[in-house]
C-alpha positions as CSV (number, residue, x, y, z in Angstrom):
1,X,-108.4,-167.5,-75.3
2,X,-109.6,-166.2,-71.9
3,X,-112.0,-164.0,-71.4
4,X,-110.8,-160.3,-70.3
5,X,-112.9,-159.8,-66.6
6,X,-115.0,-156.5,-67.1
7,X,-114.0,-153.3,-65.3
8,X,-115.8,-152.8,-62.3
9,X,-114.9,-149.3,-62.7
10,X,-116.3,-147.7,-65.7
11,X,-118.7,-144.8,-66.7
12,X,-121.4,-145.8,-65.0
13,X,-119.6,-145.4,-61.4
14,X,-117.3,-142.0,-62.5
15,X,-121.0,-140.7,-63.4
16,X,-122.4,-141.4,-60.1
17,X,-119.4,-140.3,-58.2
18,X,-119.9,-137.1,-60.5
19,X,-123.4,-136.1,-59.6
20,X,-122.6,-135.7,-55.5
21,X,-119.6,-133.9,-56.7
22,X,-120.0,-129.9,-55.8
23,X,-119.2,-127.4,-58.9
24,X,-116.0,-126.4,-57.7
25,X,-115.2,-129.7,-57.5
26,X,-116.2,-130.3,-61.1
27,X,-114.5,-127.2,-62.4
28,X,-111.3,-128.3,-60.5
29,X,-111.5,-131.2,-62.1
30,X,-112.2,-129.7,-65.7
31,X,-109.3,-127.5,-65.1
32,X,-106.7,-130.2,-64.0
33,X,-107.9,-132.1,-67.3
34,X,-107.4,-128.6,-69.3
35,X,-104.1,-128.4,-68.6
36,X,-102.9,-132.4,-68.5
37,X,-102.9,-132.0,-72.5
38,X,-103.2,-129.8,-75.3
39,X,-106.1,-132.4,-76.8
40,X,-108.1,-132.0,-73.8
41,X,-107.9,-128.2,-73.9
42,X,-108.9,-127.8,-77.8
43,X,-111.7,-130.6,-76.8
44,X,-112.8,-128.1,-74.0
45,X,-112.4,-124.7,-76.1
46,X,-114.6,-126.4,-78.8
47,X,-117.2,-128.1,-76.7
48,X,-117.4,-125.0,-74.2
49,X,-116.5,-121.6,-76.4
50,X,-118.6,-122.4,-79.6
51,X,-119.1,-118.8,-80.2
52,X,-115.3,-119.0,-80.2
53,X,-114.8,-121.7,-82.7
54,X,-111.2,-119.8,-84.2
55,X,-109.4,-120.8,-81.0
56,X,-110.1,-124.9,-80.9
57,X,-109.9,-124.7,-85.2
58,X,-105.9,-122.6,-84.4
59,X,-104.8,-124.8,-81.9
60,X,-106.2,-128.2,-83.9
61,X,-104.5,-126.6,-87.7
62,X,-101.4,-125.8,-85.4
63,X,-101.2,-129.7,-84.3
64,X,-101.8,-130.8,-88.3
65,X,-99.6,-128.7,-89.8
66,X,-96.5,-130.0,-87.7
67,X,-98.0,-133.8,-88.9
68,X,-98.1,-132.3,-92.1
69,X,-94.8,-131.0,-92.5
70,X,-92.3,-131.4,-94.6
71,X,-89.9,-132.4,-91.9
72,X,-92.4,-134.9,-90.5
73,X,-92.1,-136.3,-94.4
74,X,-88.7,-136.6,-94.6
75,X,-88.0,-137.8,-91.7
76,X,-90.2,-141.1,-92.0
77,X,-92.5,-139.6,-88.8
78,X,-95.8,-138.6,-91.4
79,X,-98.9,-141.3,-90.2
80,X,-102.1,-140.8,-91.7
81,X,-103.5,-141.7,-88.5
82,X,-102.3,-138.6,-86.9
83,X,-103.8,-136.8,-89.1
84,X,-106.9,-138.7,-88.3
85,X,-107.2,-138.3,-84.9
86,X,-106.7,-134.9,-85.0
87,X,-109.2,-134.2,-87.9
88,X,-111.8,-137.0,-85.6
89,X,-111.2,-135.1,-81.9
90,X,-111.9,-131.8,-84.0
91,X,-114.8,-133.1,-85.6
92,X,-115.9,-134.4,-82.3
93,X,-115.3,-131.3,-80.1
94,X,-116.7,-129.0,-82.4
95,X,-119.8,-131.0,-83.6
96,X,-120.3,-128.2,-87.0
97,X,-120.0,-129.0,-90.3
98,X,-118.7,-126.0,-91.4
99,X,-116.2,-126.0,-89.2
100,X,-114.7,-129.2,-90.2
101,X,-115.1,-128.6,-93.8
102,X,-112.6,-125.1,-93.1
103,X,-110.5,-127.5,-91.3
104,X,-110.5,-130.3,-93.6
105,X,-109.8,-127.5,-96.2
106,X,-106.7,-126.2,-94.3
107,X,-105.8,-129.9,-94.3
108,X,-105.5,-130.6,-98.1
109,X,-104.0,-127.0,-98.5
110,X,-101.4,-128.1,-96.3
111,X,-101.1,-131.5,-97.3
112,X,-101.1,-130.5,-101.0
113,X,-98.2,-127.8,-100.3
114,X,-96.1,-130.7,-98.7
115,X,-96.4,-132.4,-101.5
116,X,-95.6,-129.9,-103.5
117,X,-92.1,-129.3,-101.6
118,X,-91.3,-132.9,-101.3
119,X,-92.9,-134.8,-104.6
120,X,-93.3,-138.3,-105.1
121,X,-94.9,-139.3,-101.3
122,X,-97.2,-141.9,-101.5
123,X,-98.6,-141.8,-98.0
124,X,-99.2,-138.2,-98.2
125,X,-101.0,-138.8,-101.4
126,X,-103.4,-141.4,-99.8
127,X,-104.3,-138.9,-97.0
128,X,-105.0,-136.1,-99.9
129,X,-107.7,-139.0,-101.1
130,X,-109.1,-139.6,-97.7
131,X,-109.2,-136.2,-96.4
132,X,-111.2,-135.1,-100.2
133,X,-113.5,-138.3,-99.7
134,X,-114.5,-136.9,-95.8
135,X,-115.1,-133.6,-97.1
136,X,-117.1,-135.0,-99.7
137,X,-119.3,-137.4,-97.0
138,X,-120.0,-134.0,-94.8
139,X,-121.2,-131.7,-97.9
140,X,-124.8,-132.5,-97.5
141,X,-124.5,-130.8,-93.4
142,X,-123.3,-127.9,-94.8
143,X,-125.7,-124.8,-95.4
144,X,-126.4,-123.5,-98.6
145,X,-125.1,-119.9,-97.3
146,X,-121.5,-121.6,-96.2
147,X,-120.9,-122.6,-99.7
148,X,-119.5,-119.8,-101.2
149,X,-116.5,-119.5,-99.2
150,X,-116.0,-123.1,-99.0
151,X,-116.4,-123.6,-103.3
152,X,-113.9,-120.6,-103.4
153,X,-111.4,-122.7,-101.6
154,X,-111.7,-126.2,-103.3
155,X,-111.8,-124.0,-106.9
156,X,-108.4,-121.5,-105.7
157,X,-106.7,-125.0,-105.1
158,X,-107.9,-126.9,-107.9
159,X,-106.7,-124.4,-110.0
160,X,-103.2,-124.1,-107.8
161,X,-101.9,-127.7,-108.2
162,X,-103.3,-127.9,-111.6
163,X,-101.5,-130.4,-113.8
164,X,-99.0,-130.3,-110.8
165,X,-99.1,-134.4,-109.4
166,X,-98.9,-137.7,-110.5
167,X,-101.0,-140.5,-109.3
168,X,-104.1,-138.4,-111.1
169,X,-104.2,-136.4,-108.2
170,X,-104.1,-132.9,-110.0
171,X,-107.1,-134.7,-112.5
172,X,-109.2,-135.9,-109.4
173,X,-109.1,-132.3,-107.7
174,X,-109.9,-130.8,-110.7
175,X,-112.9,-133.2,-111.0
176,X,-113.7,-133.1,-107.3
177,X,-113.9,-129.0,-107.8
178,X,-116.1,-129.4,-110.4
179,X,-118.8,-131.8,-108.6
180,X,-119.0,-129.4,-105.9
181,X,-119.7,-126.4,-108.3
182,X,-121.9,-128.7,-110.2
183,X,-123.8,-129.6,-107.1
184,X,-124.2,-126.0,-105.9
Protein backbone atom coordinates (compact mmCIF):
# COMPACT_ATOMS: atom_id res chain seq x y z
CA UNK A 1 0.00 0.00 0.00
CA UNK A 2 1.45 3.47 -0.81
CA UNK A 3 2.34 5.70 1.50
CA UNK A 4 -0.21 8.88 1.89
CA UNK A 5 2.47 12.15 1.10
CA UNK A 6 2.15 14.36 4.34
CA UNK A 7 0.31 17.69 4.23
CA UNK A 8 2.49 20.51 3.77
CA UNK A 9 -0.20 22.47 5.17
CA UNK A 10 -1.02 21.71 8.64
CA UNK A 11 -1.05 23.31 12.14
CA UNK A 12 2.17 24.24 12.26
CA UNK A 13 1.84 26.80 9.18
CA UNK A 14 -2.10 28.01 10.09
CA UNK A 15 -0.26 28.92 13.59
CA UNK A 16 2.35 30.99 12.02
CA UNK A 17 0.08 32.61 9.56
CA UNK A 18 -2.02 33.23 12.91
CA UNK A 19 0.42 35.11 14.95
CA UNK A 20 1.06 38.12 12.11
CA UNK A 21 -2.65 38.09 11.86
CA UNK A 22 -4.13 41.54 13.54
CA UNK A 23 -7.11 40.98 16.22
CA UNK A 24 -9.68 42.01 13.96
CA UNK A 25 -8.51 39.73 11.78
CA UNK A 26 -8.65 36.91 14.33
CA UNK A 27 -12.16 37.95 15.57
CA UNK A 28 -13.34 38.00 11.96
CA UNK A 29 -12.17 34.88 11.62
CA UNK A 30 -13.73 33.52 14.94
CA UNK A 31 -16.94 34.94 13.89
CA UNK A 32 -17.15 33.46 10.31
CA UNK A 33 -16.33 30.04 12.21
CA UNK A 34 -19.27 30.95 14.80
CA UNK A 35 -21.63 31.10 12.39
CA UNK A 36 -20.47 28.23 9.68
CA UNK A 37 -22.05 25.63 12.30
CA UNK A 38 -23.93 25.25 15.28
CA UNK A 39 -20.90 22.79 16.74
CA UNK A 40 -18.42 25.57 16.30
CA UNK A 41 -20.65 28.08 18.14
CA UNK A 42 -21.44 25.78 21.34
CA UNK A 43 -17.46 25.00 21.09
CA UNK A 44 -16.97 28.87 21.25
CA UNK A 45 -19.83 29.65 24.01
CA UNK A 46 -18.19 26.85 26.13
CA UNK A 47 -14.52 27.58 25.63
CA UNK A 48 -15.17 31.53 25.77
CA UNK A 49 -18.36 32.23 28.24
CA UNK A 50 -17.46 29.68 31.09
CA UNK A 51 -19.19 31.89 33.49
CA UNK A 52 -22.00 31.09 31.12
CA UNK A 53 -21.83 27.41 30.96
CA UNK A 54 -26.15 27.12 30.58
CA UNK A 55 -25.94 28.40 27.10
CA UNK A 56 -23.15 25.78 25.47
CA UNK A 57 -24.92 22.86 28.05
CA UNK A 58 -28.85 24.17 26.14
CA UNK A 59 -27.65 24.30 22.76
CA UNK A 60 -25.52 20.78 23.27
CA UNK A 61 -28.93 18.91 25.31
CA UNK A 62 -31.00 20.63 22.35
CA UNK A 63 -28.73 18.66 19.68
CA UNK A 64 -28.99 15.20 21.98
CA UNK A 65 -32.39 15.22 22.66
CA UNK A 66 -33.30 15.34 18.75
CA UNK A 67 -30.64 12.04 18.56
CA UNK A 68 -32.44 10.85 21.30
CA UNK A 69 -35.83 10.92 20.16
CA UNK A 70 -38.28 8.82 19.72
CA UNK A 71 -38.64 9.68 16.16
CA UNK A 72 -34.94 9.39 15.52
CA UNK A 73 -35.71 5.55 17.09
CA UNK A 74 -38.33 4.72 14.97
CA UNK A 75 -37.15 5.78 12.15
CA UNK A 76 -33.85 3.66 12.10
CA UNK A 77 -31.76 7.28 12.19
CA UNK A 78 -30.65 6.61 16.36
CA UNK A 79 -26.39 6.12 16.17
CA UNK A 80 -24.67 5.91 19.37
CA UNK A 81 -22.01 7.72 17.78
CA UNK A 82 -24.05 10.83 17.56
CA UNK A 83 -24.61 10.76 20.78
CA UNK A 84 -20.92 10.55 21.25
CA UNK A 85 -19.69 13.22 19.52
CA UNK A 86 -21.98 15.41 20.93
CA UNK A 87 -21.34 14.26 24.60
CA UNK A 88 -17.14 14.35 23.41
CA UNK A 89 -17.24 18.15 21.70
CA UNK A 90 -19.24 19.08 25.03
CA UNK A 91 -16.79 17.53 27.16
CA UNK A 92 -14.11 19.08 25.15
CA UNK A 93 -15.47 22.68 25.00
CA UNK A 94 -16.41 22.86 28.38
CA UNK A 95 -13.39 21.16 30.07
CA UNK A 96 -15.67 20.77 33.78
CA UNK A 97 -16.55 17.81 35.29
CA UNK A 98 -19.60 18.90 36.63
CA UNK A 99 -20.72 20.10 33.75
CA UNK A 100 -20.54 16.89 31.86
CA UNK A 101 -21.80 14.86 34.59
CA UNK A 102 -25.38 17.38 34.41
CA UNK A 103 -25.06 16.67 30.81
CA UNK A 104 -24.37 13.08 30.86
CA UNK A 105 -27.39 13.09 33.39
CA UNK A 106 -29.75 14.86 30.94
CA UNK A 107 -28.50 12.13 28.60
CA UNK A 108 -29.72 8.91 30.38
CA UNK A 109 -32.91 10.99 31.48
CA UNK A 110 -33.55 11.35 27.96
CA UNK A 111 -32.30 8.22 26.77
CA UNK A 112 -34.17 6.34 29.56
CA UNK A 113 -37.60 8.20 28.65
CA UNK A 114 -37.16 7.06 24.93
CA UNK A 115 -36.94 3.91 25.97
CA UNK A 116 -39.65 4.15 27.95
CA UNK A 117 -41.98 5.35 24.99
CA UNK A 118 -40.61 2.96 22.49
CA UNK A 119 -39.45 -0.43 24.61
CA UNK A 120 -37.50 -3.23 23.42
CA UNK A 121 -34.39 -0.94 21.58
CA UNK A 122 -31.31 -2.47 21.85
CA UNK A 123 -29.07 0.27 20.57
CA UNK A 124 -30.63 2.65 22.83
CA UNK A 125 -29.98 0.21 25.63
CA UNK A 126 -26.20 -0.02 24.81
CA UNK A 127 -25.88 3.78 24.92
CA UNK A 128 -27.81 3.81 28.42
CA UNK A 129 -24.64 1.38 29.50
CA UNK A 130 -22.00 3.60 27.97
CA UNK A 131 -23.28 6.83 28.82
CA UNK A 132 -23.68 5.31 32.96
CA UNK A 133 -20.03 3.76 32.55
CA UNK A 134 -18.55 7.61 31.41
CA UNK A 135 -20.32 9.10 34.20
CA UNK A 136 -18.94 6.54 36.37
CA UNK A 137 -15.06 7.17 34.88
CA UNK A 138 -15.50 11.15 35.61
CA UNK A 139 -16.88 10.77 39.37
CA UNK A 140 -13.53 11.07 40.93
CA UNK A 141 -13.21 15.07 39.08
CA UNK A 142 -16.19 15.94 40.64
CA UNK A 143 -16.17 18.04 44.02
CA UNK A 144 -17.49 16.73 47.08
CA UNK A 145 -19.93 19.94 47.26
CA UNK A 146 -21.46 19.03 43.49
CA UNK A 147 -22.56 15.74 44.76
CA UNK A 148 -25.68 16.44 46.20
CA UNK A 149 -27.46 17.58 43.24
CA UNK A 150 -25.85 15.09 41.11
CA UNK A 151 -26.78 11.84 43.72
CA UNK A 152 -30.33 13.40 43.74
CA UNK A 153 -30.50 12.83 40.07
CA UNK A 154 -29.05 9.25 39.53
CA UNK A 155 -31.33 8.31 42.94
CA UNK A 156 -34.91 10.32 41.33
CA UNK A 157 -34.15 8.05 38.24
CA UNK A 158 -33.16 4.97 39.71
CA UNK A 159 -36.21 5.09 41.52
CA UNK A 160 -38.29 6.22 38.21
CA UNK A 161 -37.56 3.29 35.90
CA UNK A 162 -37.51 0.97 38.69
CA UNK A 163 -38.40 -2.59 37.68
CA UNK A 164 -39.34 -0.85 34.39
CA UNK A 165 -36.62 -2.69 31.55
CA UNK A 166 -35.36 -5.73 30.44
CA UNK A 167 -31.85 -6.47 29.73
CA UNK A 168 -31.16 -5.83 33.67
CA UNK A 169 -31.13 -2.38 32.96
CA UNK A 170 -33.68 -1.27 35.78
CA UNK A 171 -31.32 -3.86 38.24
CA UNK A 172 -28.00 -2.16 37.01
CA UNK A 173 -29.37 1.49 37.69
CA UNK A 174 -30.58 0.58 40.75
CA UNK A 175 -27.09 -0.78 41.58
CA UNK A 176 -25.22 2.06 39.87
CA UNK A 177 -27.43 4.49 42.35
CA UNK A 178 -26.39 2.73 45.07
CA UNK A 179 -22.48 2.75 44.45
CA UNK A 180 -22.64 6.40 44.10
CA UNK A 181 -24.46 6.83 47.49
CA UNK A 182 -22.24 4.32 48.88
CA UNK A 183 -19.24 6.19 47.67
CA UNK A 184 -20.38 9.53 49.00
Amino acid sequence: MAKRAKSSVGWANLKATLKNCPAPGLIALLQELYELDGVNRTFLHARLLPDKPEVAIDESKKKLRQILSVNSAFDGHFKHSDAKRVIDQFAKASDDAVNLADFLLSDLEMSFETLGEIGDFVPMVDHIYIALNRLDEIKADLPDEAMGPILQRIGDLARRWDGKFGYGLSDELRGFAQTWKEAR
